[in-house]
Backbone as JSON, one array per atom type, in Angstrom:
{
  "sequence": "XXXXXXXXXXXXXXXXXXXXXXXXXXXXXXXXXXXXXXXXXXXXXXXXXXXXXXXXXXXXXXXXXXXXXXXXXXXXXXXXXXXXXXX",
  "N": [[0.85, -1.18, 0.0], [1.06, 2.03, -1.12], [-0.05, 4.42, -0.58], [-0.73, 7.75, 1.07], [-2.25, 8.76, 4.02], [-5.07, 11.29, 4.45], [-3.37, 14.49, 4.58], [-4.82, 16.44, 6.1], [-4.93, 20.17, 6.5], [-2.26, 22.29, 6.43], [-0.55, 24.16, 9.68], [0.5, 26.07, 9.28], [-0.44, 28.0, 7.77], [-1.35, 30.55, 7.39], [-2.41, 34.24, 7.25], [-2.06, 37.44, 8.18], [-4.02, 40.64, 7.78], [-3.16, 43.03, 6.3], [-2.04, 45.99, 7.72], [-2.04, 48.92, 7.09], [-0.39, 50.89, 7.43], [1.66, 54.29, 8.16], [2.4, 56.84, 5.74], [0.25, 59.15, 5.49], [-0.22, 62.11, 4.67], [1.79, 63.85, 3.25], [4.76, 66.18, 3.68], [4.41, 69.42, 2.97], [2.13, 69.31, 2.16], [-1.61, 69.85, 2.42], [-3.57, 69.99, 5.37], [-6.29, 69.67, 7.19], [-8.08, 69.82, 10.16], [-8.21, 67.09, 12.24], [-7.56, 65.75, 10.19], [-5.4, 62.61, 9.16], [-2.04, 62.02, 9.64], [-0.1, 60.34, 9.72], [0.21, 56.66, 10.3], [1.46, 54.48, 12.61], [3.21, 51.63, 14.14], [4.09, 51.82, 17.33], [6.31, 54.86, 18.73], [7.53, 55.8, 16.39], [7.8, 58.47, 14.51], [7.57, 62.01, 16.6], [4.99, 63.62, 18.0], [4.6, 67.63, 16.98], [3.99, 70.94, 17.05], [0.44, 71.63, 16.82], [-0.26, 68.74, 16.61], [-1.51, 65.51, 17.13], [-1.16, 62.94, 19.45], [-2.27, 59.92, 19.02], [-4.19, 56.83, 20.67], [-2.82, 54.53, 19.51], [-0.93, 55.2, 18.33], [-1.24, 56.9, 16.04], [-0.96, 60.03, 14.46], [-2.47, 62.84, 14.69], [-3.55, 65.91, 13.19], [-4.6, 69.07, 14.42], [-4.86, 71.6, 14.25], [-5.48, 73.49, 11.36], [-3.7, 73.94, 8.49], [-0.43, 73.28, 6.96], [1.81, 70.34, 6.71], [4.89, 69.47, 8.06], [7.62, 68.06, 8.33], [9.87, 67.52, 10.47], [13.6, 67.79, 12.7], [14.58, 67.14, 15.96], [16.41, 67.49, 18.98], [17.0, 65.04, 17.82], [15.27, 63.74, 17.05], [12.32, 62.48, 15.2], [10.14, 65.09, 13.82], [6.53, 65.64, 13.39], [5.18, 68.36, 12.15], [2.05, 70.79, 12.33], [1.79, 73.8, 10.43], [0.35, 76.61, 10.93], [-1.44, 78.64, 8.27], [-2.47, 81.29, 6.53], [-4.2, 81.2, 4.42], [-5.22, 78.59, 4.59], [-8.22, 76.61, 4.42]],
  "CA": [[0.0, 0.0, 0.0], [2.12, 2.93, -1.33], [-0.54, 5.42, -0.97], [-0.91, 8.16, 2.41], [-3.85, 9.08, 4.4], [-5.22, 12.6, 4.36], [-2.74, 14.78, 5.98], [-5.49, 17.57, 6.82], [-4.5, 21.25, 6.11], [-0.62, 23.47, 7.35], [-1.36, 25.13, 10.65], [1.02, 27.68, 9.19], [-0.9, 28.66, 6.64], [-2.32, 31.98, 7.39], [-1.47, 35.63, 7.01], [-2.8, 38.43, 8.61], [-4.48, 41.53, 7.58], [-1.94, 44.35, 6.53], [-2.66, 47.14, 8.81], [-2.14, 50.11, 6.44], [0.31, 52.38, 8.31], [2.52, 54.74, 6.92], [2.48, 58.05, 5.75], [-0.82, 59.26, 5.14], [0.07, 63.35, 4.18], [3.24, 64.36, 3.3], [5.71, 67.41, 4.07], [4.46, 70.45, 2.35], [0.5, 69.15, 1.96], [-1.99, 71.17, 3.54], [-4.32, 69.18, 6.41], [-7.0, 69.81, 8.07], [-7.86, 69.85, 11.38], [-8.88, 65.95, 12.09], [-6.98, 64.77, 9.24], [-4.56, 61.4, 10.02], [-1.21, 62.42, 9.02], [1.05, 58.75, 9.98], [-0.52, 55.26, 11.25], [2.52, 53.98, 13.16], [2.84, 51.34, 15.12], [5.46, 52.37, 18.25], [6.33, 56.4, 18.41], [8.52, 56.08, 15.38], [8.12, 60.01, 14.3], [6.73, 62.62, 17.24], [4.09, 65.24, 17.1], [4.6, 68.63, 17.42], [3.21, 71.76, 16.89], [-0.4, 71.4, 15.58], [-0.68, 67.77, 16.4], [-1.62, 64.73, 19.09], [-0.73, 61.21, 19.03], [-3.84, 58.88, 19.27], [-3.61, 55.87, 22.01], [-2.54, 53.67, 18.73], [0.34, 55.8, 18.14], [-1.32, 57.86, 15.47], [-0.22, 61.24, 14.44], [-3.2, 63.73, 13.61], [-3.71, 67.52, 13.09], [-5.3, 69.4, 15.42], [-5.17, 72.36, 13.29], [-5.08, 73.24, 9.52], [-2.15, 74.23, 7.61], [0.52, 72.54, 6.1], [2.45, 69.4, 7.31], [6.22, 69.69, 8.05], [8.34, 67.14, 9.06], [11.53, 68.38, 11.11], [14.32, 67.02, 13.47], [14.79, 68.36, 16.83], [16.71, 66.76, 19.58], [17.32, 64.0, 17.3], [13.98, 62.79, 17.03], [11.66, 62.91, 14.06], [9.13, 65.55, 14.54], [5.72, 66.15, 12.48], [4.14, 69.37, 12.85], [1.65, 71.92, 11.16], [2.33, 74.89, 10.69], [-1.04, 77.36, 10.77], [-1.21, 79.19, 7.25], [-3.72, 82.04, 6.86], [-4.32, 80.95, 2.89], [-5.95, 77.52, 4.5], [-9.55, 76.98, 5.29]],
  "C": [[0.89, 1.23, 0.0], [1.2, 4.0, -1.35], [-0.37, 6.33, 0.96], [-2.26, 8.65, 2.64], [-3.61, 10.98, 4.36], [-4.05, 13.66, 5.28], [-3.5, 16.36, 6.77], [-4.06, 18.96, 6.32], [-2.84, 22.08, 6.89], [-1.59, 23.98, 8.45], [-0.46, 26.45, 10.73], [0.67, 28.49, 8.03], [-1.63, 29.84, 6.09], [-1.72, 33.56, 7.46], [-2.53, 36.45, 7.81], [-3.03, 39.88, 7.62], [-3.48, 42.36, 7.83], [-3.15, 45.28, 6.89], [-2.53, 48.78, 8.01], [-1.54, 50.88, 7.19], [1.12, 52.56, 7.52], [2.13, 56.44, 7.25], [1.34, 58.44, 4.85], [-1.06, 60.88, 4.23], [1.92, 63.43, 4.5], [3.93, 66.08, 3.7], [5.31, 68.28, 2.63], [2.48, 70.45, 1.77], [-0.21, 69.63, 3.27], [-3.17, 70.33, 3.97], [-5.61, 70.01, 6.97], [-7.08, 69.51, 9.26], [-8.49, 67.83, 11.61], [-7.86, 64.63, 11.31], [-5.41, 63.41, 9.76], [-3.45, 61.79, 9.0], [0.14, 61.17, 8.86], [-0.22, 57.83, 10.82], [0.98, 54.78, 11.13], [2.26, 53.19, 14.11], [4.15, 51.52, 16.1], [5.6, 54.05, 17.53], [7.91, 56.08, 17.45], [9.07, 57.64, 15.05], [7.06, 60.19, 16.03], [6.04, 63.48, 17.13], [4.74, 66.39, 18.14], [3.83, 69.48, 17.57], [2.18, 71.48, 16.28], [-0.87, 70.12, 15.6], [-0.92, 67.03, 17.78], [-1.18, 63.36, 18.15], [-2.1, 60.95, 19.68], [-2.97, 57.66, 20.4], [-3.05, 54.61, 20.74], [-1.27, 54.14, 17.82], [0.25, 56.82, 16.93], [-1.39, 58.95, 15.3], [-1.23, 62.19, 13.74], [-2.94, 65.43, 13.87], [-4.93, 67.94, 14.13], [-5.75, 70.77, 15.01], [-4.87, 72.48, 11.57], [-4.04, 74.34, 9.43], [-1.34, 73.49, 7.02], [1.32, 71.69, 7.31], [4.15, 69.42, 7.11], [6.82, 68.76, 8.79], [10.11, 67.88, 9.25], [12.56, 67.62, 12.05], [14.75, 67.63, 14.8], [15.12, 66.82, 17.92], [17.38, 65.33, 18.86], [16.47, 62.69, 17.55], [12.84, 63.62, 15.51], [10.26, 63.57, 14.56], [7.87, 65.96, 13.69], [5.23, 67.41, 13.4], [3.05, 70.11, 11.83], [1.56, 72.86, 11.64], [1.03, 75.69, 10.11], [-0.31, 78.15, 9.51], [-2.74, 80.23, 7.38], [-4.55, 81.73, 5.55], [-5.4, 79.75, 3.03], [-6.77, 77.78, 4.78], [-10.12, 75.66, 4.94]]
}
């Protein structure tokens, strides 16, 4: 009997759901207040001026203007910078 029995399915055979993080507005695009500017997971960049971190490490605007990414301390810093042109 040269044949085998079923060997039922891998139990490593599964993937998960990409999570979509990243960089959602870039440096020199103009935000709104609300708008999600990074989905990070861990404080990779920090917010600055203009922004909050969410409890999931996301990086939004708090006001409108333009998005600037800067370096301070020697940490990556998003901010926006109020413009009077936005609305």
């Amino acid at each position: 009997m040269a044949h085998t029995k079923a060997g039922g399915s891998t139990k490593t055979n599964r993937d998960s759901n990409s999570k979509r993080l990243g960089v959602k507005k870039y440096g020199g695009e103009s935000v709104k207040s609300g708008n999600i500017i990074i989905r990070q997971k861990g404080s990779h960049f920090f917010s600055g001026v203009g922004t909050k971190v969410g409890n999931d490490y996301t990086i939004y605007a708090v006001t409108s203007g333009k998005v600037q990414f800067i370096k301070k301390n020697g940490k990556k810093v998003i901010q926006v910078n109020a413009t009077a042109s936005s609305a």
